[in-house]
C-alpha positions in Angstrom: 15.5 39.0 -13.0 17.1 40.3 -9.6 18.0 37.4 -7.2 14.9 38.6 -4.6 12.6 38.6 -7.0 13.9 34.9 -8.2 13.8 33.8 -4.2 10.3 35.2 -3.6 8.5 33.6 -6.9 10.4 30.6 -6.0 8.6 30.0 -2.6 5.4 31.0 -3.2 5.8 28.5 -6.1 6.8 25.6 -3.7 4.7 26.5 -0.8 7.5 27.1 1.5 6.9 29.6 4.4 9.8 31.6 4.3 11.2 35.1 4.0 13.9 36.2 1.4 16.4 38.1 2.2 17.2 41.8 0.1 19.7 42.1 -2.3 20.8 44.9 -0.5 21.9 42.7 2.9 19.8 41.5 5.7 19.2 42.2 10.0 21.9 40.4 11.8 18.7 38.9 13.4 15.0 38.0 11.9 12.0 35.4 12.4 10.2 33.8 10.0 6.9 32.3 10.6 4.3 29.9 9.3 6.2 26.8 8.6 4.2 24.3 9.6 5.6 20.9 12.2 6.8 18.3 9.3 7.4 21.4 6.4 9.8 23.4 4.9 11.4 26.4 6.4 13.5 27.7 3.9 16.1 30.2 4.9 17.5 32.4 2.1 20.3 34.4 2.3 22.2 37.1 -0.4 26.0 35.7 -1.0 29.0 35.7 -3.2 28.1 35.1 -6.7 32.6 34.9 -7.4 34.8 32.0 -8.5 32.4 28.9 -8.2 30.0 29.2 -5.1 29.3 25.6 -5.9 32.6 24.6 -5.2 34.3 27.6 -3.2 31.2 28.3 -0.6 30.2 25.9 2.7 27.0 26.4 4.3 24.7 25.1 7.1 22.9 26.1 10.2 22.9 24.7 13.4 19.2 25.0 14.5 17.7 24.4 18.2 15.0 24.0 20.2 15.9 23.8 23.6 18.1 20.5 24.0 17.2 19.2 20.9 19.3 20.4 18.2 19.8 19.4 13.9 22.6 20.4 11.9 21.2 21.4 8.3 23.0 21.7 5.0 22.8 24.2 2.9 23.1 24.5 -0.8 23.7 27.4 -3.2 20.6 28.1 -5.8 22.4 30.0 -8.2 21.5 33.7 -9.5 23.6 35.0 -5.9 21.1 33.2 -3.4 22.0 30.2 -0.8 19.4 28.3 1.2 19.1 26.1 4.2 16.0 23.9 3.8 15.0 23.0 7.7 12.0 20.0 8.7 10.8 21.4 12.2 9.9 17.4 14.1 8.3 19.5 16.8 6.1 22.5 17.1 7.1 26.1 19.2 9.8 28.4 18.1 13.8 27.2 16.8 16.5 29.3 17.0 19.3 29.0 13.7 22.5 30.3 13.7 24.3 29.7 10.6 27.7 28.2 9.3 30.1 28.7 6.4 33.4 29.6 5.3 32.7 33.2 3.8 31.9 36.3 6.3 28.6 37.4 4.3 27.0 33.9 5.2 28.5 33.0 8.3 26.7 33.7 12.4 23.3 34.7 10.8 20.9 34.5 13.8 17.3 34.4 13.6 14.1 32.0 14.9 11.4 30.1 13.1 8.3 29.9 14.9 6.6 26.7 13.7 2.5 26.0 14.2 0.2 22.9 14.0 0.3 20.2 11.3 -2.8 20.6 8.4 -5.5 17.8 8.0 -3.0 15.9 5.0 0.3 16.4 6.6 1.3 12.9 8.6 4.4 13.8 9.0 7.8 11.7 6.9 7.1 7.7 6.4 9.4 5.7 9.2 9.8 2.0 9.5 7.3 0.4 12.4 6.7 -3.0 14.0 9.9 -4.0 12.5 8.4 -5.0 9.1 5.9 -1.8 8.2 6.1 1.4 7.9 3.9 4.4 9.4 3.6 8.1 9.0 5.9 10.3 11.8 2.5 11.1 13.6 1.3 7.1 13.8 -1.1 7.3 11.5 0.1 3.7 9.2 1.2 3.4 6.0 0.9 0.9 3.6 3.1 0.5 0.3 1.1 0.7 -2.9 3.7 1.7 -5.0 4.9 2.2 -9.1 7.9 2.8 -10.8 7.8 5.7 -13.7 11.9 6.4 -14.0 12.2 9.4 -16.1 8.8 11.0 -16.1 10.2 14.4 -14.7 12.3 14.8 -17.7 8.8 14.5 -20.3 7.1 18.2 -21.1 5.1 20.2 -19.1 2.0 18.3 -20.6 2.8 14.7 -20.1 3.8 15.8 -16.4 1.0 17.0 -16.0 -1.1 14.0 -17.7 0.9 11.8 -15.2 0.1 13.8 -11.8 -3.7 13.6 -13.3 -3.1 9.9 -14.0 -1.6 9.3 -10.4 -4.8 11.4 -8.7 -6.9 8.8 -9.9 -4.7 5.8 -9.2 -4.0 3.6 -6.1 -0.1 4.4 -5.6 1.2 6.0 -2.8 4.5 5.4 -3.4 6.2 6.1 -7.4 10.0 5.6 -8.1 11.3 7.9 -10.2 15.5 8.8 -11.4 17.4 11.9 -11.0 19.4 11.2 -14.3 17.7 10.9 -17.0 17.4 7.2 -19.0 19.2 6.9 -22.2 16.8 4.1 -23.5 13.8 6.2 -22.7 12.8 9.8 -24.2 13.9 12.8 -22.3 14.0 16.8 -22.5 16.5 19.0 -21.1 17.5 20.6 -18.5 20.0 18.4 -16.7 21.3 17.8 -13.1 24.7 19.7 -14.2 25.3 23.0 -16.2 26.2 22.3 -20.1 25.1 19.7 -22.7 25.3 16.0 -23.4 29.3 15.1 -23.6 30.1 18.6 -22.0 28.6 19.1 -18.8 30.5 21.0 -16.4 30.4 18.4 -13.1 31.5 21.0 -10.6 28.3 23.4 -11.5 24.8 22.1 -10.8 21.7 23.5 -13.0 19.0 24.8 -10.6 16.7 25.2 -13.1 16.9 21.7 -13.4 16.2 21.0 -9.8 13.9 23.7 -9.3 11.9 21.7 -11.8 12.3 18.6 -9.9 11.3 19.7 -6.8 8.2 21.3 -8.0 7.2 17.8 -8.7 8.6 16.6 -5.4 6.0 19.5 -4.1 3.4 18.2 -6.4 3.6 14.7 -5.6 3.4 15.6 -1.5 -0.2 17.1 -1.9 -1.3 14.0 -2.8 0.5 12.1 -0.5 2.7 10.2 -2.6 6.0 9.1 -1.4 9.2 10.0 -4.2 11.3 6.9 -3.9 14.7 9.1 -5.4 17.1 7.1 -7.5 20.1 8.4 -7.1 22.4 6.0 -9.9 21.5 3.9 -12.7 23.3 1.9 -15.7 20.6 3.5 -18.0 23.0 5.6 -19.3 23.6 4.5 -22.6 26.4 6.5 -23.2 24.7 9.9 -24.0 25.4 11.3 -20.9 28.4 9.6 -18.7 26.4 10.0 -15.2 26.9 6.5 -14.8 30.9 6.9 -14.5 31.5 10.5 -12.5 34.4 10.4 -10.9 34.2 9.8 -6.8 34.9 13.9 -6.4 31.5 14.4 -8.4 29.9 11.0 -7.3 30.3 13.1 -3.6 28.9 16.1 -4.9 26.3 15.2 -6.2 24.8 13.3 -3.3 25.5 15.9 -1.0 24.0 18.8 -3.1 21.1 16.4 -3.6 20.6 15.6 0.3 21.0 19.5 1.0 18.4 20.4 -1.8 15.6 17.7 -1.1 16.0 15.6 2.4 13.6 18.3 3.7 10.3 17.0 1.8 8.9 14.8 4.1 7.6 12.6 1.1 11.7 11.7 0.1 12.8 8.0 0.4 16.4 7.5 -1.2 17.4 4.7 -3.2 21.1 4.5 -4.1 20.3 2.9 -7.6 18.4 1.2 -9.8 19.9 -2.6 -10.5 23.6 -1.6 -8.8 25.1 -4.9 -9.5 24.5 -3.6 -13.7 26.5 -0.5 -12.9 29.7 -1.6 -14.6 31.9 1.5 -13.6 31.0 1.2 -9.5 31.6 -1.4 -6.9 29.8 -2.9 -3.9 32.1 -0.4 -1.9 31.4 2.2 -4.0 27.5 1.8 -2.7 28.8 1.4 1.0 30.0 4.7 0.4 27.3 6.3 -1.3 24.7 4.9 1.8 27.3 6.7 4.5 27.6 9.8 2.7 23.6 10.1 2.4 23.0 8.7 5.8 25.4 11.1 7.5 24.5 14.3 5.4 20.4 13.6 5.6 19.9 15.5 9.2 16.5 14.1 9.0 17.3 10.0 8.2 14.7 9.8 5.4 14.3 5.7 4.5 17.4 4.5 2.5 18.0 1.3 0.3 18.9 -0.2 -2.8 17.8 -2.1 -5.7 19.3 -5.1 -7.2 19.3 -7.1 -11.0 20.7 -10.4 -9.8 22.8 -10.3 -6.9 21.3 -9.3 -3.3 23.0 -6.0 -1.6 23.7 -6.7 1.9 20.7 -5.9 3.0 22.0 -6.5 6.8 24.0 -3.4 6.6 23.1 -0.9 9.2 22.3 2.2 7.1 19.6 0.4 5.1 16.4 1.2 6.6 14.5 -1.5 4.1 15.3 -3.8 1.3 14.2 -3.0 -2.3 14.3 -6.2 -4.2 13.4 -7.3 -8.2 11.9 -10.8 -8.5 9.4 -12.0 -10.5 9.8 -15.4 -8.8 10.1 -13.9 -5.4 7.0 -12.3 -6.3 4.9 -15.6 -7.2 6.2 -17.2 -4.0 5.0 -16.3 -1.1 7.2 -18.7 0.6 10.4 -17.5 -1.0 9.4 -13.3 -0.1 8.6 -14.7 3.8 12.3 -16.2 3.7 13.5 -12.3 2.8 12.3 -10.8 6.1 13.7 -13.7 8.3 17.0 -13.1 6.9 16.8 -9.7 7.1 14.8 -8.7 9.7 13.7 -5.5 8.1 10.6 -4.3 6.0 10.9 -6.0 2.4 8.9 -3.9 -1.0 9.1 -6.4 -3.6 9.4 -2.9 -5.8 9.9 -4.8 -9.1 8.0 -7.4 -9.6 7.8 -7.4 -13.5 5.3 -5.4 -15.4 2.2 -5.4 -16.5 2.1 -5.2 -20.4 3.3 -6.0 -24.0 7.3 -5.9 -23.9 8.6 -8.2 -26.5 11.0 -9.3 -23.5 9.1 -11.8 -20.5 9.8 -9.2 -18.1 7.4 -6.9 -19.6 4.6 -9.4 -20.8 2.5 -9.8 -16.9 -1.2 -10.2 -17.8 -3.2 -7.7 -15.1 -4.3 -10.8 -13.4 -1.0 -11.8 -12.3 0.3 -8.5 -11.4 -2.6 -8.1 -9.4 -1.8 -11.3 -7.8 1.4 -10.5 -7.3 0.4 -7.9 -4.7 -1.4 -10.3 -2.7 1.2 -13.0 -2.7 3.5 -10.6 -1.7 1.1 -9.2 1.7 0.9 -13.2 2.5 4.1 -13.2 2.8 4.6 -9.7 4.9 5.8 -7.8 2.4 4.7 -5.0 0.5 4.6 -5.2 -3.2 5.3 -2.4 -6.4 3.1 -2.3 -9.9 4.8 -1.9 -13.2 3.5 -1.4 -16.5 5.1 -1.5 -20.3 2.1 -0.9 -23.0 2.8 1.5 -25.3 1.1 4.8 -26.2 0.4 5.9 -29.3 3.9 7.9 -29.2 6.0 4.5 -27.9 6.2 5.2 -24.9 5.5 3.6 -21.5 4.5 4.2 -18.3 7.3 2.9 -16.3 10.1 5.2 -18.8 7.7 8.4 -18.8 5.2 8.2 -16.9 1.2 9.8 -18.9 -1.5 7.1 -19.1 -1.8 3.7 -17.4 -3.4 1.4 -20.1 -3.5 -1.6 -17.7 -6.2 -3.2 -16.3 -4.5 -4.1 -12.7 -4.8 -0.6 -11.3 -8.6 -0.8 -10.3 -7.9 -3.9 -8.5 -4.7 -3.1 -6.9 -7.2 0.3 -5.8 -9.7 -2.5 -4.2 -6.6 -4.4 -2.5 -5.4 -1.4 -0.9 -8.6 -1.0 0.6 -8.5 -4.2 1.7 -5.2 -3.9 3.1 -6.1 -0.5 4.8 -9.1 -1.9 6.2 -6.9 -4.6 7.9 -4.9 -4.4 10.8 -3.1 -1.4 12.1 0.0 -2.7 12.6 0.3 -4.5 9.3 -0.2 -8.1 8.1 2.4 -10.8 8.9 3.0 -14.7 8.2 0.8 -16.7 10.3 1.7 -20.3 9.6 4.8 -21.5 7.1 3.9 -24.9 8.1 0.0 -25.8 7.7 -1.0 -23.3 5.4 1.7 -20.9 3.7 -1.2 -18.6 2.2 -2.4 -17.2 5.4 -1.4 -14.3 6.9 -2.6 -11.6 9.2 -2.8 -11.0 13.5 -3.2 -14.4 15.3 -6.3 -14.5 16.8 -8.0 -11.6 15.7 -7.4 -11.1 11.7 -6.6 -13.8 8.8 -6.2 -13.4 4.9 -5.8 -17.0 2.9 -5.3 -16.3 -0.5 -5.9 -18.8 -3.1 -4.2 -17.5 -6.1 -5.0 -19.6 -9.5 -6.2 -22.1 -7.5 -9.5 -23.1 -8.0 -10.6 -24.8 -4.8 -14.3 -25.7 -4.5 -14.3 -24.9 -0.3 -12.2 -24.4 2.3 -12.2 -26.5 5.5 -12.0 -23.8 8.3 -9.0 -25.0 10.4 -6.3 -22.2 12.1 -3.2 -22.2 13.6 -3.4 -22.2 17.6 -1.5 -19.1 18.3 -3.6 -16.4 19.8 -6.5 -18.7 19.8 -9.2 -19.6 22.6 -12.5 -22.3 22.8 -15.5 -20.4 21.1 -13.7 -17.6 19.5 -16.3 -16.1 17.1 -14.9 -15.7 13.4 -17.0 -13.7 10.5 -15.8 -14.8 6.7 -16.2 -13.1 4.1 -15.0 -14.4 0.3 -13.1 -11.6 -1.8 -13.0 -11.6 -5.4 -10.0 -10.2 -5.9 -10.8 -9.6 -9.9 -14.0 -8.8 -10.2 -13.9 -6.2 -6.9 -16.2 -7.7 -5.0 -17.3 -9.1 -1.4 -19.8 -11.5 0.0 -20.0 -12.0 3.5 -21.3 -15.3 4.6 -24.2 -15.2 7.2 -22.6 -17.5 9.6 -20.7 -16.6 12.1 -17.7 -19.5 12.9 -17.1 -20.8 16.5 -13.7 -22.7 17.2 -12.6 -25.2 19.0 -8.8 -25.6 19.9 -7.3 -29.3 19.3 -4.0 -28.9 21.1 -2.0 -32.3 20.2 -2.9 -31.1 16.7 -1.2 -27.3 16.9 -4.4 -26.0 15.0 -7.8 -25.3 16.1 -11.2 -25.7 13.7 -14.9 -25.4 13.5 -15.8 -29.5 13.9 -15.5 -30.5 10.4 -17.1 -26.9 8.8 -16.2 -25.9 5.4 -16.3 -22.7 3.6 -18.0 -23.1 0.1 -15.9 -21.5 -2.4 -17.0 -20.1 -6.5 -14.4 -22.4 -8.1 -12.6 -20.0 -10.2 -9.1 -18.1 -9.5 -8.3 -15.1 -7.6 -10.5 -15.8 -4.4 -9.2 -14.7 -0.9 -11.0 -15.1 2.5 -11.0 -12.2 5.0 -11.3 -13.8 8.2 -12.0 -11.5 11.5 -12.9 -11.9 14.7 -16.1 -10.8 16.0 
């Protein structure tokens, strides 16, 4: 198939607005129109096919909008085309003039003319109020996430059944590998050109991430964040992507940041459990953060994830930290600690899964992986859902993605409307003192969650901050399990008792059903 014809299928396929350029050369000058504030403009330009364009071939573009200007990589997509993959932040008409080492590719000039966002486009997810995160265009978002490493290496059909799954799931977040997992089932094609134990690491495979970016695509229309691992110790020596050398370890990343850092729904994480990655160093991951930080033009979210010891999460090119703990996770105590010492947004993204493993980490009843979620937003975090029960085929969710057979998903669904329904700006730790399970805005918005506890009532007693005499409070009890929520027909007046710190309603109680899983939702009226 002739390169143009190959360019134009390709971005009608993704969606992008773009024009190709003709196999037979291009204007010194064009425009191309449509791409939309927060998109993809793809530019695509004819080039040398000789040597290795991979290796022997620079490109970028230097694009501008009156003062404001982004220097954007470019990548070659084999079959004779190379592409610059531009993010417009702002709306009007850029002006690109491109870069590179070879005279067929270099001082192209042309403009992109960039309109209004559509009704599901929010723009990337950046971190907010120190702790949160929220869309580019304000709107706020709040991490419901899964993990599901290798499902973009299953067929076309069990992609498929995992998109449909996902449509009907809570997640707006899913973690997913570019290498495939040796431990896990997997079908060609690969990051790099050849075969298990002969791949040729200075020649990517588009194919392969044409593929992967169709998902990316696919995954952005539902407004699902792709948390991208870049490394993991999964290898199981099938495949040797775990020990590239540092020439292709550099690579890689920056084909990688060239190809994708333009979907708005990319987050990068520079592995899965680094400290199990016997062949790489803390450095190594120093490394890998500043070459991804300083190639990304548009500074999509960056961290890590750890198996035992704790990156440096103080590091200024993580944007958040990405932490496994299944104690963490039952503590909300131990997760608040997390955010004082780091003073960044914390996802507890592995908190153990849901399921039938023969190993603990795999054996979480759907009760406690719901509750897992909640202990986690009392302690102003965000929390991730895993799941290991096997299919008919052996396989599980969190290795390739298909069915979830769980029973937490409904009820992480109902705490994410909960948690939506709560305060813009996101909940935080009230009061790591008095009472360690509440959280939420002083003053106007409280969650107490009570876990396996099994308390009888509550006596209605607050912290003092952001409190005044005869402040009005509505309760209502959530059962966190069973979905539902009863609102109690009295309204709640305060009274402040300053040498006490707290204030409380004269000795009222809440009564309470006596059975686990309860939370109150406390709001001022």
């Amino acid at each position: 198939m002739a390169g143009t014809e190959i360019t134009r299928r390709r971005l009608y396929w993704l969606g992008l607005a773009a024009m190709a350029v003709s196999a037979e050369g291009a204007p010194a000058k064009r425009a191309i129109g449509g791409a939309e504030r927060w998109g993809i403009a793809e530019l695509a330009f004819k080039g040398p096919q000789v040597g290795n364009p991979f290796l022997d071939v620079s490109l970028s573009a230097d694009i501008r909008q009156n003062s404001q200007s982004i220097t954007v990589p470019g990548f070659y997509d084999g079959d004779g085309i190379y592409r610059v993959r531009f993010s417009p932040p702002t709306e009007g008409i850029w002006h690109y003039v491109t870069k590179s080492n070879t005279a067929e590719l270099n001082g192209r000039e042309g403009s992109i003319h960039v309109h209004a966002l559509s009704r599901n486009n929010h723009g990337p997810v950046r971190v907010a109020n120190q702790f949160h995160f929220a869309y580019a265009d304000g709107t706020p978002y709040k991490q419901i996430g899964t993990t599901s490493y290798a499902w973009t290496y299953q067929s076309d059909a069990i992609c498929a059944t995992t998109l449909k799954t996902l449509d009907g799931s809570p997640f707006n977040k899913i973690r997913m590998a570019v290498f495939p997992n040796g431990s896990v089932h997997f079908e060609p094609p690969y990051p790099f050109e050849g075969s298990p134990g002969h791949f040729d690491l200075e020649r990517f495979n588009p194919i392969f991430f044409r593929r992967f970016e169709a998902y990316l695509k696919a995954l952005q229309d539902r407004q699902i964040e792709a948390d991208i691992i870049l490394f993991h110790p999964y290898d199981g020596d099938k495949f040797g992507f775990d020990n590239l050398p540092t020439a292709a370890d550099e690579r890689y990343l920056r084909y990688v940041v060239a190809r994708l850092s333009a979907f708005r729904n990319v987050w990068w994480s520079m592995a899965n459990e680094y400290d199990a990655m016997k062949y790489k160093t803390e450095a190594d991951f120093d490394r890998f953060f500043q070459i991804v930080q300083s190639a990304d033009p548009y500074g999509r979210l960056r961290s890590i994830h750890h198996m035992h010891k704790f990156y440096d999460n103080n590091k200024p090119w993580v944007t958040h930290a990405s932490i496994q703990s299944g104690a963490i996770a039952k503590d909300d105590e131990r997760a608040s600690i997390l955010r004082d010492i780091w003073r960044k947004p914390v996802i507890l993204d592995e908190v153990q899964y849901e399921g039938t493993c023969p190993y603990r980490w795999g054996q979480l009843s759907g009760e406690e992986m719901v509750s897992r979620f909640w202990v986690g937003t009392i302690a102003g975090a965000y929390v991730g859902h895993g799941e290991y029960i096997e299919n008919e085929n052996q396989a599980v969710w969190v290795g390739t993605g298909g069915k979830l057979h769980g029973t937490s998903a409904s009820r992480i669904a109902f705490f994410r409307k909960v948690l939506e329904q709560g305060p813009k700006q996101g909940i935080d730790v009230i009061d790591k003192w008095y009472d360690r399970h509440l959280a939420g805005v002083p003053g106007e918005y409280y969650l107490h969650y009570f876990g396996k506890e099994t308390p009888q009532s509550w006596n209605f007693v607050l912290p003092q901050e952001g409190l005044k005499d005869d402040m009005q409070f509505a309760v209502e009890i959530l059962d966190t399990w069973n979905m539902t929520v009863t609102k109690l027909p009295d309204v709640f007046v305060l009274k402040r008792k300053d040498q006490y710190d707290f204030a409380d309603t004269l000795g009222r109680s809440i009564p309470l059903p006596a059975k686990p899983w309860i939370a109150l939702r406390i709001t001022r009226v």
